[in-house]
Legacy VTK file of the C-alpha trace (Angstrom):
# vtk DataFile Version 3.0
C-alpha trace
ASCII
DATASET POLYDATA
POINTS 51 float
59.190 151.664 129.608
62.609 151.735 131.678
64.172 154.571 132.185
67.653 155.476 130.210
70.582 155.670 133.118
74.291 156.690 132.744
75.933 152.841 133.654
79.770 153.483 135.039
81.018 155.507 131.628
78.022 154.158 129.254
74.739 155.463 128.614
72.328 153.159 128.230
68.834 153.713 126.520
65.931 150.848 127.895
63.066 152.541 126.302
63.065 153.054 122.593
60.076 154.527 120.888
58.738 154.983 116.767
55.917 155.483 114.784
52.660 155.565 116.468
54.426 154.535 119.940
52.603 156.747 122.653
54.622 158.451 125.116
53.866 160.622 128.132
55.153 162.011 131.341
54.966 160.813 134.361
54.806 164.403 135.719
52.130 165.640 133.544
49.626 163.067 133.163
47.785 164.834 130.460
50.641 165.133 128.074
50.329 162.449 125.446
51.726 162.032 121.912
52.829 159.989 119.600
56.063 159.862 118.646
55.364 160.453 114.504
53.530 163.199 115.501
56.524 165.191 117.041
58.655 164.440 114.002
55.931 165.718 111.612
55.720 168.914 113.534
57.066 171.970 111.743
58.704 173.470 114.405
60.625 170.313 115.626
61.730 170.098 112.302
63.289 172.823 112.207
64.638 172.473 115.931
66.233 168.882 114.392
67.695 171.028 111.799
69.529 173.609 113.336
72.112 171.761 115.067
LINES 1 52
51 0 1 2 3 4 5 6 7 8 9 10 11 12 13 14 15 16 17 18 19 20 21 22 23 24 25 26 27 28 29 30 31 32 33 34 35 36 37 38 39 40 41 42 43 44 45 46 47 48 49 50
């Protein structure tokens, strides 16, 4: 996936992800998840909810 990058005044995203998409980071190769997983996670829940 691109990267997202701050374009003159816009921010542009290039790398959407849903559902069972995998992500992981470049810097630590052996972090993997998908992205439904994260937002059936209690405690991100609540992180989502608090603002």
């Amino acid at each position: 996936m691109a990267k997202d990058r701050i374009d003159g005044e816009r921010y542009g995203i290039h790398g959407l992800y849903e559902g069972d998409d995998r992500v992981s980071s470049d810097k630590l190769p052996c972090v993997s998840c998908a992205i439904g997983d994260l937002f059936r996670d209690e405690n991100i829940r609540k992180l989502m909810s608090s603002n």
